[in-house]
Structures are given as structure tokens and as C-alpha cells.
C-alpha positions, -999 to +999 in steps of 0.1 A: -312+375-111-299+411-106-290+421-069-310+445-063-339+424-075-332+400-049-331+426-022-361+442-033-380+404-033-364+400+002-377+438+013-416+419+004-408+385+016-397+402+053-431+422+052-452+389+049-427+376+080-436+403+099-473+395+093-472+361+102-451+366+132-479+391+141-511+373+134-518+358+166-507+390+190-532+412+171-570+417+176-595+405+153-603+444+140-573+462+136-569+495+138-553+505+100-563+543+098-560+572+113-571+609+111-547+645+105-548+645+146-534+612+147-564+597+157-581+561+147-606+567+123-607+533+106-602+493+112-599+467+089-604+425+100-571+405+110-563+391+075-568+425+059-552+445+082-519+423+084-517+415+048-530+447+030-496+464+033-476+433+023-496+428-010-495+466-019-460+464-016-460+434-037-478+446-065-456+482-069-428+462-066-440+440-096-448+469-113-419+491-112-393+459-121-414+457-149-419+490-162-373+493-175-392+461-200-418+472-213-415+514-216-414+523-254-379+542-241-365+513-216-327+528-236-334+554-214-346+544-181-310+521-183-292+558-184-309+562-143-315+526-134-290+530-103-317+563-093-350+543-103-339+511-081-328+534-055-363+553-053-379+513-056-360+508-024-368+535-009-401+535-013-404+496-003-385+504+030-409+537+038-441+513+032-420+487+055-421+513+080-458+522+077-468+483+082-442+482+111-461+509+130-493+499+124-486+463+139-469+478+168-501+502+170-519+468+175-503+451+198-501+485+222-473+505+216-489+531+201-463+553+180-481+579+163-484+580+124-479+613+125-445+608+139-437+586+108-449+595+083-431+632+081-403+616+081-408+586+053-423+610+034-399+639+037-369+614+029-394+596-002-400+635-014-362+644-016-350+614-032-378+620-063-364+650-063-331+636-074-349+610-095-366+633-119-333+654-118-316+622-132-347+608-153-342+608-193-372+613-211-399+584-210-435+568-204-433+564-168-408+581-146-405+618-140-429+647-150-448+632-178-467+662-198-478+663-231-452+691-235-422+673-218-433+640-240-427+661-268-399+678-266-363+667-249-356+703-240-388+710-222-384+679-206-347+679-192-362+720-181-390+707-163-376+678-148-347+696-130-365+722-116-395+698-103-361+681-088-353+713-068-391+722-060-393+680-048-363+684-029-378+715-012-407+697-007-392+669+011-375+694+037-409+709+041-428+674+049-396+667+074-405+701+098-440+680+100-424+657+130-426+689+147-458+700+147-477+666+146-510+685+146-505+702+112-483+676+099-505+665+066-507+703+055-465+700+057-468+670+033-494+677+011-489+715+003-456+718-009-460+685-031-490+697-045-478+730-055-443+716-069-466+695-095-488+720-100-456+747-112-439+717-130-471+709-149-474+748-160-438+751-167-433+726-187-466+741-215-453+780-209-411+763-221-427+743-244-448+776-259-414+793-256-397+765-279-426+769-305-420+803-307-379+801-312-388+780-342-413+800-356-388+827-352-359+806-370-379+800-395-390+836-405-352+841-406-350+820-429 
């Protein structure tokens, strides 16, 4: 087994630790959401509440060693592997983080999600942003139009500028830490409007490459 599918299994295995170690200092409804404001707004019983995070993290974890298997295009997912396990780790280590502050929320020490999640996010943002800079075309990773799918020039276009606008992005979510209040409008606005250009860019260059061909052709 590969390295770095043994320290992603050891990244899920410590989460289910943590839970266990947990289960008796936490009350029977734990807290497990919380509003913009920082504010509870949701509880879930003991087992759910420990053991929720643990098996979400299981289950993407699963998912993503699979995907370099089974993708029509798994030649090219090799080409980035080192950038896809990095983003698996990542991403593991950020949920990590999430499950850490929500049993710490439980036991008292209330650290604010608002104070974490900027900053998970912000770091999970930037390094996508580098993913999809570094992803070759395929089913499962990167910006995944009809018009990228389609074309390997659209495709490498749209990918490296969603990398910029993801990397922006990520600095955006990061300036969230600072104003706790508004933090989820940090987070969510830039991401949303860096898909939303990606997804238009990539029809209006692939539009743009229909057109050079009919071009060529009346040429010839």
C-alpha cells in the first residue's frame, strides 16, 4: 500500500480516536451547528454528533482513492496525482479541524467556528486553486463543463484561470478571521462567482474555438 494511502487511513483512523476518547466528556445533545453569527442553531445525539464527522471523512476519503481507478481518463489524473493526494490531505486535515472544534465546543471551550472555518477554508480554496491549475482533462477533478469535456484547449483555458480566480478566492475567505460577523459572505461570494465565470468562460472559448474552425475551413 502507497504512503500516502496509509497516512490518509491514519488521518480517519485518528478522527474515530478522537471520538472515542470524547464520548464520555460530552453531553448527550451535542451542539453540531451553528449560525453566520457564530451562534448554536443545531444539536445532534452523542453517537451522531461524535461520529458524523468521522464517517463523512471516511466515505470522501474512499471516494477520492477510488476515483484515479475508475475515471475513463485515470492516464491523466497520474500526470497530478502528487496535487490530487495533496488536496485529499488537505481536505481530510481541514474536516479534522472542524470535528476538533466541535468536541472542544462540547466539552466548554468554546472556540468559535467562525474563527476556523476562514481559515480551513481560505487554505482549502487556494490549494484547488493550484489543483485545477495542474488538473489534465477528466471525469472528476477540475472544472468539468460540457465545453472543457470537449475540448483540451478550452479545458487547459478554463482550468488555469479558475486556478487564479480559486486562489483569489481563498485569500478572500482568509480576511473572514477578521470580521467573524460577515465571515460566510467572505467564503461564499468569491467562490461562487469564480465558478460561475469559469462555467461561462469555458462555453464563450469553446464558441471561440468553433468559430476558428469554421474559419479554417472556409480557407480551405
Amino acid at each position: 500500500m502507497k504512503k500516502s494511502t496509509l497516512v490518509i487511513i491514519g488521518i480517519v483512523l485518528f478522527s474515530f480516536i478522537l471520538s472515542i476518547y470524547f464520548y464520555p466528556l460530552v453531553p448527550e445533545q451535542m451542539a453540531t451547528h451553528w449560525d453566520a453569527s457564530g451562534e448554536v442553531n443545531g444539536y445532534m445525539s452523542k453517537f451522531w454528533g461524535l461520529f458524523f464527522m468521522p464517517l463523512i471523512m471516511a466515505g470522501l476519503a474512499l471516494f477520492f482513492l477510488v476515483v484515479p481507478r475508475v475515471d475513463p481518463r485515470k492516464a491523466n489524473i497520474e500526470k497530478f496525482r502528487k496535487h490530487y493526494e495533496g488536496f485529499i490531505f488537505l481536505m481530510l486535515l481541514f474536516l479534522l479541524a472542524v470535528h476538533v472544534q466541535m468536541l472542544l465546543w462540547n466539552i466548554g471551550i468554546e472556540i468559535s467556528p467562525n474563527s476556523v472555518l476562514p481559515v480551513g477554508i481560505g487554505l482549502l480554496f487556494y490549494y484547488i486553486g493550484i489543483l485545477t491549475e495542474n488538473a489534465e482533462q477528466n471525469w472528476f477533478v477540475g472544472v468539468r463543463t460540457p465545453w472543457t469535456l470537449s475540448s483540451e484547449r478550452v479545458w487547459k483555458r478554463t482550468n488555469r484561470l479558475a486556478g487564479k480566480l480559486f486562489k483569489i478566492a481563498g485569500i478572500a475567505a482568509l480576511f473572514g478571521m477578521f470580521f467573524p460577523d460577515l465571515a460566510v459572505y467572505f467564503i461564499l461570494g468569491p467562490a461562487l462567482l469564480a465558478a460561475f465565470v469559469t462555467v461561462v468562460y469555458s462555453y464563450l472559448e469553446y464558441r471561440k474555438e468553433l468559430k476558428d474552425k469554421e474559419l479554417e475551413a472556409a480557407w480551405e
